[in-house]
C-alpha positions in Angstrom: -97.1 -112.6 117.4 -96.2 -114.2 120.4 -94.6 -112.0 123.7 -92.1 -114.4 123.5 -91.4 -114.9 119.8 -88.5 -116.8 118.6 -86.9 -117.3 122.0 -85.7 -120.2 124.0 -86.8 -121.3 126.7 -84.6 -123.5 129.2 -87.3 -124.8 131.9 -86.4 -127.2 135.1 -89.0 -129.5 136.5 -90.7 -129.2 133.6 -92.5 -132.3 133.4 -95.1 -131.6 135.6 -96.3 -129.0 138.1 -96.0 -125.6 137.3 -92.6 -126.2 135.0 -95.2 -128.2 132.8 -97.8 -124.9 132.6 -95.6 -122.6 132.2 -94.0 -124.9 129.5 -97.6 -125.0 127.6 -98.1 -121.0 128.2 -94.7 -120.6 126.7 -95.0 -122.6 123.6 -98.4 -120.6 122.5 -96.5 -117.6 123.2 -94.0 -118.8 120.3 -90.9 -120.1 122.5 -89.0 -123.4 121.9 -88.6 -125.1 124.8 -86.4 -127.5 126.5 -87.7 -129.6 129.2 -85.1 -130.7 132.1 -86.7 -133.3 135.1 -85.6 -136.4 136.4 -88.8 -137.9 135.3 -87.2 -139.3 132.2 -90.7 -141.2 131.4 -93.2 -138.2 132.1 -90.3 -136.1 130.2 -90.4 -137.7 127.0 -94.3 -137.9 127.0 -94.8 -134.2 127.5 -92.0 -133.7 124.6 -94.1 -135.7 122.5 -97.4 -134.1 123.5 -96.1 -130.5 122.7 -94.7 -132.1 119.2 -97.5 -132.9 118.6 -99.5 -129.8 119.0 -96.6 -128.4 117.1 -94.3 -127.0 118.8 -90.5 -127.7 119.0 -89.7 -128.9 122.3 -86.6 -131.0 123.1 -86.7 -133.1 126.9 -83.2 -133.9 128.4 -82.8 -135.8 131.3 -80.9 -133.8 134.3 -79.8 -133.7 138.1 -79.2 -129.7 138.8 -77.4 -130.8 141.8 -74.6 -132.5 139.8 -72.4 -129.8 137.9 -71.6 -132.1 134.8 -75.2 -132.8 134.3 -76.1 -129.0 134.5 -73.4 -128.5 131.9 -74.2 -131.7 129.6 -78.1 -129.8 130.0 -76.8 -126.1 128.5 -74.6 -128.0 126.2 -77.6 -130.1 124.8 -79.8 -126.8 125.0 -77.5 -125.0 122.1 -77.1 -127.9 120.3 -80.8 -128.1 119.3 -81.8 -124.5 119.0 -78.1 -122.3 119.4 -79.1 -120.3 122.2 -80.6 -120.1 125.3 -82.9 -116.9 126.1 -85.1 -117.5 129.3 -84.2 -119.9 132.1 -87.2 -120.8 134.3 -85.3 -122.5 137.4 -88.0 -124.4 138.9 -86.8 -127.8 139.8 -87.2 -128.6 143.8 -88.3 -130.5 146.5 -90.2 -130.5 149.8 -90.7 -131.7 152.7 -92.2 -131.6 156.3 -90.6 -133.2 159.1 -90.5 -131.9 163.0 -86.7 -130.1 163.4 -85.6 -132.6 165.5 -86.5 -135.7 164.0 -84.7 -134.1 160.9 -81.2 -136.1 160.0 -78.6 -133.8 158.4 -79.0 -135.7 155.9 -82.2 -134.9 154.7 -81.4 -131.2 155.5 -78.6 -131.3 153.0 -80.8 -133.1 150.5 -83.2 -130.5 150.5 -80.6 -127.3 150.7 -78.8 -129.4 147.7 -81.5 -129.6 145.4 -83.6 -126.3 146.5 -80.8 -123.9 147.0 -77.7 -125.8 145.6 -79.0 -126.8 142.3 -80.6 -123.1 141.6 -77.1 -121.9 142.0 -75.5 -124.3 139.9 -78.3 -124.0 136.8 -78.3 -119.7 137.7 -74.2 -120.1 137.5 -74.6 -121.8 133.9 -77.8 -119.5 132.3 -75.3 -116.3 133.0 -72.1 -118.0 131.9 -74.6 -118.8 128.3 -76.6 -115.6 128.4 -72.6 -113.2 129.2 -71.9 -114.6 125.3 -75.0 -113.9 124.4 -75.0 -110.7 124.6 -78.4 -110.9 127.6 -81.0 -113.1 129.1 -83.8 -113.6 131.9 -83.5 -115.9 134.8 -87.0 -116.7 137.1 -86.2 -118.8 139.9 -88.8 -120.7 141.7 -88.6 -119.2 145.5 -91.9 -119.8 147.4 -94.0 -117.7 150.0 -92.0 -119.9 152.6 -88.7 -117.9 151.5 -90.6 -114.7 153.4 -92.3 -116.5 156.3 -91.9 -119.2 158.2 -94.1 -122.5 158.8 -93.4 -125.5 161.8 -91.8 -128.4 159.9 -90.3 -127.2 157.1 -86.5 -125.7 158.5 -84.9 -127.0 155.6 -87.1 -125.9 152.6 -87.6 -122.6 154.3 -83.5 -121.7 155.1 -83.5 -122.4 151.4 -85.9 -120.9 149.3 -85.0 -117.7 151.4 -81.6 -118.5 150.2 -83.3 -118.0 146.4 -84.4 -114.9 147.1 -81.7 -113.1 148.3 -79.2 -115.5 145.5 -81.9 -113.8 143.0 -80.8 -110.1 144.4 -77.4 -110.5 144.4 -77.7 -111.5 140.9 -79.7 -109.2 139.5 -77.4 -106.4 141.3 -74.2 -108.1 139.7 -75.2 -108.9 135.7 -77.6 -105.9 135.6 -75.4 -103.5 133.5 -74.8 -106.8 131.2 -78.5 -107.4 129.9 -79.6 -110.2 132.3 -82.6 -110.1 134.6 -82.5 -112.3 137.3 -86.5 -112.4 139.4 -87.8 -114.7 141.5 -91.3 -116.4 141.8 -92.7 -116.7 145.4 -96.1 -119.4 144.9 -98.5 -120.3 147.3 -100.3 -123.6 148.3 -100.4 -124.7 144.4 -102.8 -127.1 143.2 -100.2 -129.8 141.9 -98.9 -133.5 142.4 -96.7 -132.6 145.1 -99.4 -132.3 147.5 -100.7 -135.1 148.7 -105.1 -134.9 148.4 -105.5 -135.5 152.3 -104.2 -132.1 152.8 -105.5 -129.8 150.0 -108.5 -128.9 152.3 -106.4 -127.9 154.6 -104.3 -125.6 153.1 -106.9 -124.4 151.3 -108.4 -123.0 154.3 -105.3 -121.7 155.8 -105.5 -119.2 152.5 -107.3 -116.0 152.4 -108.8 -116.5 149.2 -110.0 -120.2 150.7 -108.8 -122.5 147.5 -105.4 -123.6 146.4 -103.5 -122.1 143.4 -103.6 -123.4 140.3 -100.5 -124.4 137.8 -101.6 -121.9 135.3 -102.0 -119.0 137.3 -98.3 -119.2 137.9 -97.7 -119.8 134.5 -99.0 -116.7 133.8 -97.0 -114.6 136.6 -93.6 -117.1 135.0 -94.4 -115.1 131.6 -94.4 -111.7 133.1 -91.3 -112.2 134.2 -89.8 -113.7 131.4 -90.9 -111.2 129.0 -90.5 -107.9 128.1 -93.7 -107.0 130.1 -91.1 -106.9 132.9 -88.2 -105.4 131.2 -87.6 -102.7 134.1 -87.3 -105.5 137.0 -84.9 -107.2 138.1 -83.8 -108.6 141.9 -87.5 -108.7 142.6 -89.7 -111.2 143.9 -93.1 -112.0 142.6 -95.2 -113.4 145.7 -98.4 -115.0 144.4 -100.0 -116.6 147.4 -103.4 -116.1 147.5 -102.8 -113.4 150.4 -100.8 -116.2 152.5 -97.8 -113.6 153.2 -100.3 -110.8 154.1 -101.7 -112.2 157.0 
Protein backbone atom coordinates (compact mmCIF):
# COMPACT_ATOMS: atom_id res chain seq x y z
CA UNK A 1 0.00 0.00 0.00
CA UNK A 2 0.79 3.30 -0.96
CA UNK A 3 2.11 6.12 1.93
CA UNK A 4 -0.45 8.02 0.57
CA UNK A 5 -3.44 5.60 0.04
CA UNK A 6 -6.73 6.75 -0.71
CA UNK A 7 -6.02 10.47 -0.37
CA UNK A 8 -6.45 13.43 -2.54
CA UNK A 9 -4.33 15.33 -3.80
CA UNK A 10 -4.96 19.09 -4.87
CA UNK A 11 -1.63 20.10 -6.93
CA UNK A 12 -0.96 23.71 -8.61
CA UNK A 13 1.28 24.02 -11.60
CA UNK A 14 0.85 20.75 -12.09
CA UNK A 15 1.34 20.38 -15.65
CA UNK A 16 4.82 20.56 -15.77
CA UNK A 17 7.82 21.19 -13.60
CA UNK A 18 8.04 19.81 -10.41
CA UNK A 19 3.91 20.00 -9.85
CA UNK A 20 4.03 17.38 -12.79
CA UNK A 21 6.71 14.90 -10.67
CA UNK A 22 5.40 15.24 -7.78
CA UNK A 23 1.95 14.56 -9.48
CA UNK A 24 3.50 11.10 -10.98
CA UNK A 25 5.23 10.23 -7.43
CA UNK A 26 1.84 10.78 -5.98
CA UNK A 27 -0.29 8.70 -8.09
CA UNK A 28 2.13 5.45 -7.57
CA UNK A 29 1.84 6.26 -4.02
CA UNK A 30 -2.07 5.66 -4.39
CA UNK A 31 -3.42 9.45 -4.45
CA UNK A 32 -6.00 10.86 -6.80
CA UNK A 33 -5.02 13.86 -8.14
CA UNK A 34 -6.25 17.04 -9.39
CA UNK A 35 -4.17 18.99 -11.73
CA UNK A 36 -4.65 23.05 -11.53
CA UNK A 37 -2.29 25.18 -14.37
CA UNK A 38 -3.08 27.68 -16.75
CA UNK A 39 -1.72 25.48 -19.43
CA UNK A 40 -5.06 24.20 -20.32
CA UNK A 41 -3.40 22.23 -23.45
CA UNK A 42 -0.33 20.54 -21.44
CA UNK A 43 -3.23 20.09 -18.58
CA UNK A 44 -5.38 17.93 -20.33
CA UNK A 45 -2.57 15.84 -21.89
CA UNK A 46 -0.92 15.02 -18.61
CA UNK A 47 -4.69 14.14 -17.35
CA UNK A 48 -4.84 11.79 -20.07
CA UNK A 49 -1.36 10.36 -19.73
CA UNK A 50 -2.00 9.48 -15.96
CA UNK A 51 -5.52 7.88 -17.13
CA UNK A 52 -3.97 6.07 -18.97
CA UNK A 53 -1.43 4.53 -16.69
CA UNK A 54 -4.47 4.19 -14.53
CA UNK A 55 -4.77 6.42 -12.28
CA UNK A 56 -7.70 8.88 -11.59
CA UNK A 57 -6.67 12.25 -12.18
CA UNK A 58 -8.97 15.15 -13.01
CA UNK A 59 -7.15 18.68 -14.71
CA UNK A 60 -9.12 21.93 -14.19
CA UNK A 61 -8.10 24.98 -15.62
CA UNK A 62 -7.26 27.95 -12.86
CA UNK A 63 -5.78 31.49 -12.11
CA UNK A 64 -4.82 31.28 -8.17
CA UNK A 65 -4.62 34.94 -8.31
CA UNK A 66 -8.37 35.36 -9.02
CA UNK A 67 -10.55 34.31 -5.83
CA UNK A 68 -13.57 32.89 -7.92
CA UNK A 69 -11.37 30.73 -9.89
CA UNK A 70 -9.55 29.33 -6.62
CA UNK A 71 -13.03 28.67 -5.41
CA UNK A 72 -14.61 27.23 -8.80
CA UNK A 73 -10.98 24.91 -8.36
CA UNK A 74 -11.94 23.46 -4.61
CA UNK A 75 -15.51 23.33 -5.72
CA UNK A 76 -14.56 21.18 -8.85
CA UNK A 77 -11.98 19.26 -6.58
CA UNK A 78 -15.02 17.72 -4.20
CA UNK A 79 -17.18 17.27 -6.90
CA UNK A 80 -14.98 14.57 -8.43
CA UNK A 81 -13.56 12.74 -5.49
CA UNK A 82 -15.53 14.47 -2.10
CA UNK A 83 -12.62 15.70 -0.39
CA UNK A 84 -9.48 17.27 -0.52
CA UNK A 85 -6.54 15.76 1.69
CA UNK A 86 -3.06 17.34 0.55
CA UNK A 87 -2.58 20.64 -1.17
CA UNK A 88 0.73 20.97 -2.96
CA UNK A 89 0.73 25.00 -3.68
CA UNK A 90 3.17 25.17 -6.33
CA UNK A 91 1.98 27.43 -9.01
CA UNK A 92 4.54 30.54 -9.61
CA UNK A 93 6.50 32.65 -11.63
CA UNK A 94 10.03 34.22 -12.02
CA UNK A 95 11.77 36.53 -13.13
CA UNK A 96 15.20 38.57 -13.37
CA UNK A 97 15.28 42.13 -14.13
CA UNK A 98 17.88 44.88 -12.56
CA UNK A 99 15.59 46.82 -9.57
CA UNK A 100 15.53 49.74 -11.30
CA UNK A 101 14.49 48.90 -14.63
CA UNK A 102 11.68 47.01 -12.72
CA UNK A 103 7.95 48.72 -13.37
CA UNK A 104 5.58 48.27 -10.44
CA UNK A 105 3.92 46.57 -12.54
CA UNK A 106 5.76 43.66 -12.95
CA UNK A 107 6.58 43.72 -9.23
CA UNK A 108 2.91 43.35 -8.41
CA UNK A 109 2.66 40.64 -11.05
CA UNK A 110 5.15 38.63 -9.56
CA UNK A 111 4.04 39.37 -5.54
CA UNK A 112 0.36 38.44 -7.10
CA UNK A 113 0.89 35.24 -8.37
CA UNK A 114 4.06 34.08 -6.00
CA UNK A 115 2.83 35.41 -2.69
CA UNK A 116 -0.91 36.48 -3.45
CA UNK A 117 -2.09 33.40 -5.09
CA UNK A 118 -0.45 30.98 -2.23
CA UNK A 119 -2.56 32.94 0.12
CA UNK A 120 -5.68 32.76 -1.68
CA UNK A 121 -5.32 28.66 -2.63
CA UNK A 122 -3.65 28.22 1.46
CA UNK A 123 -7.02 30.45 2.55
CA UNK A 124 -9.29 27.81 0.52
CA UNK A 125 -7.32 24.20 1.44
CA UNK A 126 -7.95 25.27 5.37
CA UNK A 127 -11.46 26.57 4.84
CA UNK A 128 -11.90 22.60 2.97
CA UNK A 129 -9.55 20.73 5.30
CA UNK A 130 -11.52 22.93 8.97
CA UNK A 131 -14.76 20.57 7.67
CA UNK A 132 -12.80 17.94 7.12
CA UNK A 133 -11.83 17.27 10.17
CA UNK A 134 -7.58 17.88 8.93
CA UNK A 135 -5.24 18.21 6.06
CA UNK A 136 -1.56 19.03 4.78
CA UNK A 137 -0.59 22.07 2.97
CA UNK A 138 3.27 22.18 1.08
CA UNK A 139 3.89 25.43 -0.36
CA UNK A 140 6.43 26.02 -2.95
CA UNK A 141 8.93 28.74 -1.25
CA UNK A 142 12.44 28.61 -2.87
CA UNK A 143 16.13 28.93 -1.44
CA UNK A 144 15.63 32.64 -2.60
CA UNK A 145 12.99 33.02 0.37
CA UNK A 146 16.31 32.66 2.74
CA UNK A 147 19.00 34.51 0.69
CA UNK A 148 19.16 36.97 -1.60
CA UNK A 149 20.32 37.13 -5.41
CA UNK A 150 20.83 40.65 -7.72
CA UNK A 151 17.82 40.84 -10.03
CA UNK A 152 15.27 39.15 -8.53
CA UNK A 153 13.63 41.92 -5.65
CA UNK A 154 10.33 40.82 -6.53
CA UNK A 155 10.47 36.93 -6.48
CA UNK A 156 12.67 37.14 -3.49
CA UNK A 157 10.26 39.81 -1.11
CA UNK A 158 7.84 37.03 -2.04
CA UNK A 159 8.77 33.65 -1.62
CA UNK A 160 10.12 34.96 1.81
CA UNK A 161 6.66 36.07 2.27
CA UNK A 162 5.83 31.97 1.87
CA UNK A 163 7.84 31.12 4.41
CA UNK A 164 6.93 33.10 7.08
CA UNK A 165 2.78 32.87 5.60
CA UNK A 166 3.66 28.95 6.05
CA UNK A 167 4.64 29.65 9.91
CA UNK A 168 1.91 31.61 10.83
CA UNK A 169 -0.14 28.91 9.54
CA UNK A 170 1.09 26.11 10.85
CA UNK A 171 1.04 28.09 14.41
CA UNK A 172 -2.71 28.99 13.86
CA UNK A 173 -4.53 25.53 12.53
CA UNK A 174 -2.04 23.28 14.43
CA UNK A 175 -4.37 22.23 17.29
CA UNK A 176 -7.04 21.59 14.28
CA UNK A 177 -5.23 18.72 12.32
CA UNK A 178 -3.62 20.74 9.50
CA UNK A 179 0.10 20.90 8.65
CA UNK A 180 1.11 23.69 6.84
CA UNK A 181 5.31 23.18 5.41
CA UNK A 182 7.03 24.79 2.97
CA UNK A 183 9.39 23.53 0.15
CA UNK A 184 12.57 25.75 -0.40
CA UNK A 185 14.23 24.16 -4.19
CA UNK A 186 17.28 25.01 -5.68
CA UNK A 187 18.41 25.70 -9.32
CA UNK A 188 15.89 22.84 -10.60
CA UNK A 189 16.37 21.20 -13.77
CA UNK A 190 13.00 22.30 -15.51
CA UNK A 191 11.34 24.36 -18.45
CA UNK A 192 11.53 27.49 -16.67
CA UNK A 193 15.07 27.84 -17.13
CA UNK A 194 16.13 28.84 -20.15
CA UNK A 195 19.28 26.15 -21.57
CA UNK A 196 21.84 29.16 -21.98
CA UNK A 197 22.03 29.39 -18.37
CA UNK A 198 21.83 25.82 -16.87
CA UNK A 199 25.74 25.76 -16.88
CA UNK A 200 25.86 28.47 -15.06
CA UNK A 201 23.84 27.81 -12.27
CA UNK A 202 25.01 24.69 -12.25
CA UNK A 203 28.28 25.83 -11.30
CA UNK A 204 27.22 28.38 -8.81
CA UNK A 205 25.98 25.05 -6.80
CA UNK A 206 28.06 23.11 -4.43
CA UNK A 207 27.11 19.84 -5.70
CA UNK A 208 28.08 21.41 -9.49
CA UNK A 209 24.65 20.03 -11.40
CA UNK A 210 21.20 21.38 -11.24
CA UNK A 211 18.28 19.63 -9.35
CA UNK A 212 16.10 17.44 -10.80
CA UNK A 213 12.08 17.46 -10.81
CA UNK A 214 11.94 14.21 -9.10
CA UNK A 215 14.15 14.80 -6.39
CA UNK A 216 11.71 17.38 -5.13
CA UNK A 217 9.09 15.14 -5.79
CA UNK A 218 10.37 13.00 -3.39
CA UNK A 219 11.02 15.80 -0.57
CA UNK A 220 6.96 17.07 -1.71
CA UNK A 221 5.96 13.42 -0.34
CA UNK A 222 7.68 13.71 2.86
CA UNK A 223 5.89 16.33 3.53
CA UNK A 224 2.74 15.35 2.56
CA UNK A 225 2.72 12.21 4.36
CA UNK A 226 2.70 10.85 7.44
CA UNK A 227 6.54 10.41 7.28
CA UNK A 228 6.26 14.04 8.47
CA UNK A 229 3.38 13.88 10.81
CA UNK A 230 5.35 15.84 13.72
CA UNK A 231 6.18 19.01 11.48
CA UNK A 232 4.65 21.63 10.78
CA UNK A 233 5.80 25.65 10.10
CA UNK A 234 8.93 24.18 8.77
CA UNK A 235 10.81 24.70 5.75
CA UNK A 236 12.43 22.03 3.62
CA UNK A 237 15.50 23.70 1.86
CA UNK A 238 16.75 21.35 -0.90
CA UNK A 239 19.39 23.30 -2.72
CA UNK A 240 22.16 21.36 -3.50
CA UNK A 241 24.16 23.25 -0.53
CA UNK A 242 23.23 26.77 -2.30
CA UNK A 243 21.95 28.30 1.21
CA UNK A 244 25.06 26.84 3.01
CA UNK A 245 27.54 28.78 1.35
Amino acid sequence: MGKLQNKVALITGGASGIGAATARLFVQEGAKVVLADLNEEKGKAFETELKSQGAEAVFVKANITSEEEVASLFKQAIEAFGKVDIVFNNAGIGRVQPTHELDYSEWRNTVNVDLDGVFLVARESIREMLKAGGGTIVNTASMYGWVGSPGSAAYNAAKGGVINLTRSLALEYADQNIRVNALCPGFIDTPIIPEENKKELASMTPMKRLGQADEMATAVLFLASDDSSYMTGGSLIVDGGYTAQ
